[in-house]
C-alpha positions in Angstrom: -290.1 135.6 67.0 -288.8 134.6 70.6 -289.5 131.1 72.3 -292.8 130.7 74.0 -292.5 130.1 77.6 -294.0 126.3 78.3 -292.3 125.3 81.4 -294.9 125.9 84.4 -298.6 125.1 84.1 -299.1 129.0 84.4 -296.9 128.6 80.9 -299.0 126.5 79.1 -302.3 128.0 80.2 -301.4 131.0 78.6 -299.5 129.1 75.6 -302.8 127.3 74.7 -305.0 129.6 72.6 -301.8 131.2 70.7 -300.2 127.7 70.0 -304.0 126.1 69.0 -304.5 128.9 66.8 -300.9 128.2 64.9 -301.6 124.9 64.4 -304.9 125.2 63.0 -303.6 127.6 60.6 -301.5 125.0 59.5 -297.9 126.1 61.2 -295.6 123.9 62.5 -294.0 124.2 66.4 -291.0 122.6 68.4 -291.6 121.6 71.7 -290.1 119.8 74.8 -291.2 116.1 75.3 -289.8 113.2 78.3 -287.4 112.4 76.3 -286.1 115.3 73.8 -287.4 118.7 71.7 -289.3 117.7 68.9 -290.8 119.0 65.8 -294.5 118.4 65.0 -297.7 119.9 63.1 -301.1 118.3 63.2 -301.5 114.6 61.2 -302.8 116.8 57.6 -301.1 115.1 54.7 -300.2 119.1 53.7 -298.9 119.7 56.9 -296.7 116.3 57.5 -295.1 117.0 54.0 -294.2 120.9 55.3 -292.5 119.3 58.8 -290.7 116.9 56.3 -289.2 119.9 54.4 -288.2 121.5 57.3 -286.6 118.8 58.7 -284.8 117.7 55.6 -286.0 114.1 56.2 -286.7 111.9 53.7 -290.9 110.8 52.6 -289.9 107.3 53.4 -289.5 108.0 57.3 -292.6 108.2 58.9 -293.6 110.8 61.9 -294.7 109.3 65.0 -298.0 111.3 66.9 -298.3 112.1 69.9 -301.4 112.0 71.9 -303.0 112.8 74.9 -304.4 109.3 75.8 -305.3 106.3 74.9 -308.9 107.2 73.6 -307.5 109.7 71.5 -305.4 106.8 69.5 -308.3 104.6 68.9 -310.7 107.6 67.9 -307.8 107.7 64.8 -309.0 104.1 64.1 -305.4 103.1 65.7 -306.2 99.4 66.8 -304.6 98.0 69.9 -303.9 93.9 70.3 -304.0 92.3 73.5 -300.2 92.5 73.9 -300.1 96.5 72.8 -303.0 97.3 75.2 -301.0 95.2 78.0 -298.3 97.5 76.8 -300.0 100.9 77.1 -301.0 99.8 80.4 -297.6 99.3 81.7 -295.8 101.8 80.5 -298.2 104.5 79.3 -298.2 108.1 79.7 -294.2 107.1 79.5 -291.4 106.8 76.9 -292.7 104.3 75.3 -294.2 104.4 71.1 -296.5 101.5 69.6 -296.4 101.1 66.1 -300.4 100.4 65.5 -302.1 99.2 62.5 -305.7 101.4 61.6 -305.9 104.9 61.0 -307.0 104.3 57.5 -309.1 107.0 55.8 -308.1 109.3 59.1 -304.3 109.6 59.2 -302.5 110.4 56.0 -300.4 107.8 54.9 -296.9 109.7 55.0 -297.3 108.7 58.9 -297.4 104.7 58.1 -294.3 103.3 58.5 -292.4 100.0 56.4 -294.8 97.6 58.5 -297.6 99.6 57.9 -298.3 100.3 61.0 -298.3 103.9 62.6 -296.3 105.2 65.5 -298.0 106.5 68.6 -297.1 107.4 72.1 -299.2 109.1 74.9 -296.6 111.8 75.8 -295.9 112.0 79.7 -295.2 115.7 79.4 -298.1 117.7 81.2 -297.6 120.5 78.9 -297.8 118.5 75.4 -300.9 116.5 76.9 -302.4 119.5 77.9 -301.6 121.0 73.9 -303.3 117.6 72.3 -306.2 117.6 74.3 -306.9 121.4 73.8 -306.2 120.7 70.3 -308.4 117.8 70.0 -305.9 115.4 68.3 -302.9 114.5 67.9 -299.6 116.6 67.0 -297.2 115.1 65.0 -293.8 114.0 66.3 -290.1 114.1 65.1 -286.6 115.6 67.2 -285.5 118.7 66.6 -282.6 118.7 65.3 -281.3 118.9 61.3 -280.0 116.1 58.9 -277.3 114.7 60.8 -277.1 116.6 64.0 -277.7 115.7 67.5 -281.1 117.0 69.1 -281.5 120.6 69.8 -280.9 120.7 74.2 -283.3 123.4 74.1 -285.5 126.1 72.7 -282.6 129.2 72.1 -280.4 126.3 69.7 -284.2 124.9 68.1 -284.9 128.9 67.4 -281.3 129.5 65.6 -281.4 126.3 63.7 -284.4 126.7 62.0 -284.5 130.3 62.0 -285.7 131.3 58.5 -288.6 129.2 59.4 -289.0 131.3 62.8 -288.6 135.1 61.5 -291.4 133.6 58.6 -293.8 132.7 60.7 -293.8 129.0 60.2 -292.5 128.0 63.2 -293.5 128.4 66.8 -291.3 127.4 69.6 -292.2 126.5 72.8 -289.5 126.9 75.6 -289.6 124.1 78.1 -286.1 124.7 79.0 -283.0 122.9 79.1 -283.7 119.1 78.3 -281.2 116.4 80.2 -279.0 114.2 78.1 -282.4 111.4 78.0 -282.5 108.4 75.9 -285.1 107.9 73.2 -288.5 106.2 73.4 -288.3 102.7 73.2 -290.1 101.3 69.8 -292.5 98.2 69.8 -293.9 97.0 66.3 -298.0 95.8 67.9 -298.7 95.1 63.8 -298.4 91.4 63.8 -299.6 89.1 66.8 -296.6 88.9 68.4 -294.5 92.2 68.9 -291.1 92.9 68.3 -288.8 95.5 69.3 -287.5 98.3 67.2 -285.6 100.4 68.9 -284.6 100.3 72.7 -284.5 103.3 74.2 -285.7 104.3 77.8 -287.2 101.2 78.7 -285.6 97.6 78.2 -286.8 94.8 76.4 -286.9 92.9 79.9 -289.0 95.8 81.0 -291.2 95.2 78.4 -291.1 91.3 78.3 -292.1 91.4 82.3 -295.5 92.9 80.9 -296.8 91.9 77.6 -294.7 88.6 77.8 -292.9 87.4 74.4 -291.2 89.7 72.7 -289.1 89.4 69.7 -286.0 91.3 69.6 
């Protein structure tokens, strides 16, 4: 099965329906983000242990989701404090992921990480918004690469790596071309009052401190 074009909006337009229909059938697709390819399905306990197999990653390492906006998060029961909504504000549709406490009884709990909090970021790629809101909530979120390996640059390496997965059917890749050598997201745990970083990525902690104030490193 070759790559789906998803580069222009003329891509994704016609991408939609076919990519909706995988995922509601349970399959799983790789797709370009702001930052790097990732691997996703929708947030079904079934369906977040199948992405885990595939990816070879362990149950204790939570997925992060991807959403569309910020309504879409708190319709998941995600619940934002007053320093992650200053947060989303600043730096949202962007590179940035809140780890959020909620989603209890509507996200299965493979997706809650150590803090018990779950990872969310409203995705600044037009095409993946575009997917989440035709979908109607969230897709799940992990690179595309295997154990050990760097991230896949683009859809042709994503499609050869994970080929069985591919030729079965399981796997529907979206091409958004060649992605540049970007860092990660950057990682803020909102769980407790005050937030703390966990990983910085493409925006710096000063960026961060300048808008939601402390911030523990």
């Amino acid at each position: 099965m070759r790559p789906v074009p998803f580069r222009t909006d003329e891509d994704v337009e016609a991408a939609l329906a076919r990519t909706v229909a995988h995922l509601g059938a349970g399959g799983l697709i790789a797709y370009p983000t702001e930052t790097v390819y990732g691997l996703g399905s929708r947030p079904r306990a079934s369906e977040v242990q199948a992405l885990a197999r595939l990816k070879g990653r362990r149950p204790d390492k939570p997925f992060l989701l991807l959403v569309a906006d910020r309504d879409m998060a708190e319709e998941q029961g995600l619940a934002f404090s007053e320093a992650a909504g200053a947060l989303a504000r600043a730096f949202w549709p962007g590179p940035l992921t809140l780890v959020l406490p909620g989603g209890s009884g509507r996200l299965p709990d493979a997706l809650r990480g150590p803090e018990g909090g779950i990872a969310v970021r409203w995705t600044s790629h037009r095409g993946m918004a575009r997917l989440a809101r035709a979908l109607g909530e969230p897709v799940t979120s992990t690179s595309a690469n295997l154990p050990g390996a760097p991230p896949a640059p683009g859809a042709e390496a994503i499609a050869r790596d994970f080929a069985p997965a591919v030729e079965a059917g399981k796997l529907l890749v979206l091409d958004g071309g060649v992605l540049g050598n970007s860092p990660p997201s950057t990682v803020v745990d909102c769980t407790q009052p005050a937030p703390r970083l966990i990983r910085e990525g493409a925006l710096t902690l000063a960026e961060l401190r300048r808008a939601a104030g402390r911030l523990a490193p």
